[in-house]
Each structure stands twice: as C-alpha cells, then as structure tokens.
N, C-alpha and C positions, 0 to 999 in steps of 0.2 A: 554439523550444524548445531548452533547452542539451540539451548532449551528456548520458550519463549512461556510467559506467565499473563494469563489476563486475568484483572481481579475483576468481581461484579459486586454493583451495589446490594448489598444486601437488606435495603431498606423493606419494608414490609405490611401492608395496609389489608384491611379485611380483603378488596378486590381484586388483589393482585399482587405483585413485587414490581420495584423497581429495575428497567432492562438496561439500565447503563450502564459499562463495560470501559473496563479500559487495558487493552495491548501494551505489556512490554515487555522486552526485548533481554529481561533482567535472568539471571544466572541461576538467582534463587529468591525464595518468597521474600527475606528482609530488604532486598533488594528493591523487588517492584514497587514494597510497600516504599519503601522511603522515595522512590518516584512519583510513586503516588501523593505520597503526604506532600510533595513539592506540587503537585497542579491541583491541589485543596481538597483531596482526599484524605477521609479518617476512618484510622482502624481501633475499635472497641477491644477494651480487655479480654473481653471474651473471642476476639478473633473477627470479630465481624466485618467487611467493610462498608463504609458507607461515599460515597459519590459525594462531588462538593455541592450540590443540591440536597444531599441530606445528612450535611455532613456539620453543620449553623457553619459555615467559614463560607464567603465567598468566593463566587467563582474566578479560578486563573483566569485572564485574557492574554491573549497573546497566542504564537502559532509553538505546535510541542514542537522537538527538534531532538532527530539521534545524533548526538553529535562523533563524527568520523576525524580521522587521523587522515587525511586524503594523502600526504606524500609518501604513505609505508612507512615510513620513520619511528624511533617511539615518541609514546605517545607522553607528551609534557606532563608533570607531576601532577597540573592544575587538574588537570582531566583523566584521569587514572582511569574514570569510572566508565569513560569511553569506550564504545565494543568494537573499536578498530575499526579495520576491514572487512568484517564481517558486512553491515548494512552495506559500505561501498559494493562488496563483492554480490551480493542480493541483486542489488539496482542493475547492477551490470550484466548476471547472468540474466534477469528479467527482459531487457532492453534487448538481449542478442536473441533472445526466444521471439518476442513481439517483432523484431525485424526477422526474424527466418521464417515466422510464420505469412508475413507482408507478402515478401516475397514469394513463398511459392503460392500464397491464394493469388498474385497479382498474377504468375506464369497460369494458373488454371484459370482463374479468368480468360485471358487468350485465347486459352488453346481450347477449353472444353465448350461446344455450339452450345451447348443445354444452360449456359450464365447469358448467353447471349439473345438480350432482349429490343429487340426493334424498335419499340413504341418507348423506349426511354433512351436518353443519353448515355455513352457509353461509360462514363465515370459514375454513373448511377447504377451497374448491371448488379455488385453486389450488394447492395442494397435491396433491391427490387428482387432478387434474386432469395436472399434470405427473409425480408418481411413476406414473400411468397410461399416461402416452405414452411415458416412458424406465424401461423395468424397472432395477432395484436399488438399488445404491447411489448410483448417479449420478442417479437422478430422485427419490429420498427428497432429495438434498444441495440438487438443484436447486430441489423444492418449498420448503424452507424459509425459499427466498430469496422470499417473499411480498412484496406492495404494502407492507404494515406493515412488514415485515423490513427491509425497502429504504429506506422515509421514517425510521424506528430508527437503523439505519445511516449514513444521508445526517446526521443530527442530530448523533448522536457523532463526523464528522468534520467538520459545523462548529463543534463546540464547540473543539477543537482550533486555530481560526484566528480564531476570535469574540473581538476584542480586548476584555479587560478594564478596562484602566486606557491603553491605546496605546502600552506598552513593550515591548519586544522579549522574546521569548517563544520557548521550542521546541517544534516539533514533534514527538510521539514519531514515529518512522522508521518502524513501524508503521504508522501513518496514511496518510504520505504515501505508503508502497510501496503501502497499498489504493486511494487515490485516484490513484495511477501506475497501476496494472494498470487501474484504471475506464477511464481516460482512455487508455490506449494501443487498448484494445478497441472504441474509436469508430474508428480508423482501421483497421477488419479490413473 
C-alpha cells in the first residue's frame, strides 16, 4: 500500500486554527503539495499550508477525481501522475468486504430469533435491532447501514471502476476516501 499524505490548513487566529484538511493519495510531500496548489491551495516559504479559504485564491469548484488507468495497460504519457491500480484495487477490495459483510449479517438475520422483531416489518429487523442496542443518534446512523444499504453501496462504488470502453477514467475522490476508510477498517 503506497503512503498517503493529508496536508492541513495551517491558518491561525487568537481562537483557534483552521480544521480543513485535505487527503491525498500522493507518494511524497512535493507531490501533494502540487495537488494541492492545483485545487487552490498555498504553501508559504516557510512550509506552512494554507487552504484556498486562506489561501487569497479562490476557491476550486468542480468534483476532485483520482484519476485510474482502468484497463491495467500503461498508463498514457498524459497522465504519468496517475496511481494506477492502486484506487481501482481499493474500490474493489472495499466493495467485496461491504458485500461479504451484507451477506452474512443478511444469513444472521434469519437465523438468529433475537434480530427477530414482531411489532416491525421484517426488512426493518436490522434496523430496529441496532438503533435498540445503541440509543440515539448513533444507532438510528448505524441501523441504516442495512444488508441492502451495504450491497447499494458496494454497487455505486463499482460502478465508479467498472470499465466502460478500457480507457482511462477518474475516480470521483469521494469514492475512493469511502472505499479508503472501508479498507483501512479491516486492519482495526
């Protein structure tokens, strides 16, 4: 697994500091930085960075994107700076985890009486079942993360790597931070 680098703002006011952050994917620090300075990030002589909120540049719009080599091939000259397979291979291991995990909560649903709740519908057990064990808001968040919710989920981040035509293609950033966080969560 490559390294991964987030840089933080390092803005600074009597009350506090600035908590915006930014993930990437990059090899080593000159790297992030110049991805950085590409979504309106500035970095001071002295090292510092600053976020493009206090950075005087405005802000990038538009969605980030890891851009992937999706046919395995090499990767065109244009895009050298591309980290391959790697995000593809992320998404992917991410997606088989969220469907194997589906899957056997969907078989202990079934089998075990104790998810089994009468006074609710039976595609609501886990649900009802989790916001029961964790009061508030943190087991309402957690129930919705259902079998369906999961294999739902697991789908829209292969479609993101599911080559079309086997040319090179991005990933929204989005994707891969969730299929990151999937995957980092197997080694806890």
């Amino acid at each position: 697994m490559s390294a991964s680098i987030t840089l933080h703002c390092n803005q600074e006011w009597r009350d506090g500091t600035c908590a915006t952050s930014l993930f990437t994917d990059a090899a080593n620090l000159a790297e992030a930085r110049a991805s950085a300075e590409r979504q309106g990030w500035r970095t001071h002589p002295d090292g510092k960075d600053h976020c493009p909120g206090h950075s005087g540049r405005p802000l990038v719009t538009g969605t980030n994107v890891v851009p992937i080599n999706r046919s395995g091939g090499p990767v065109p000259a244009s895009h050298s700076d591309a980290p391959s397979s790697l995000a593809a291979d992320t998404i992917r291991q991410a997606t088989a985890h969220l469907r194997h995990l589906a899957e056997a909560t969907t078989a202990e649903l079934h089998e075990e009486p104790s998810w089994h709740a009468p006074y609710v519908p039976r595609e609501l057990w886990f649900m009802e079942g989790v916001s029961n064990a964790v009061n508030g808001p943190p087991g309402r968040l957690a129930g919705l993360l259902a079998p369906e919710s999961a294999r739902f989920a697991a789908t829209l981040l292969d479609r993101t790597v599911t080559p079309a035509d086997g040319t090179l293609a991005p990933i929204p950033a989005e994707a891969f931070l969730l299929a990151n966080n999937i995957v980092r969560s197997l080694r806890r």
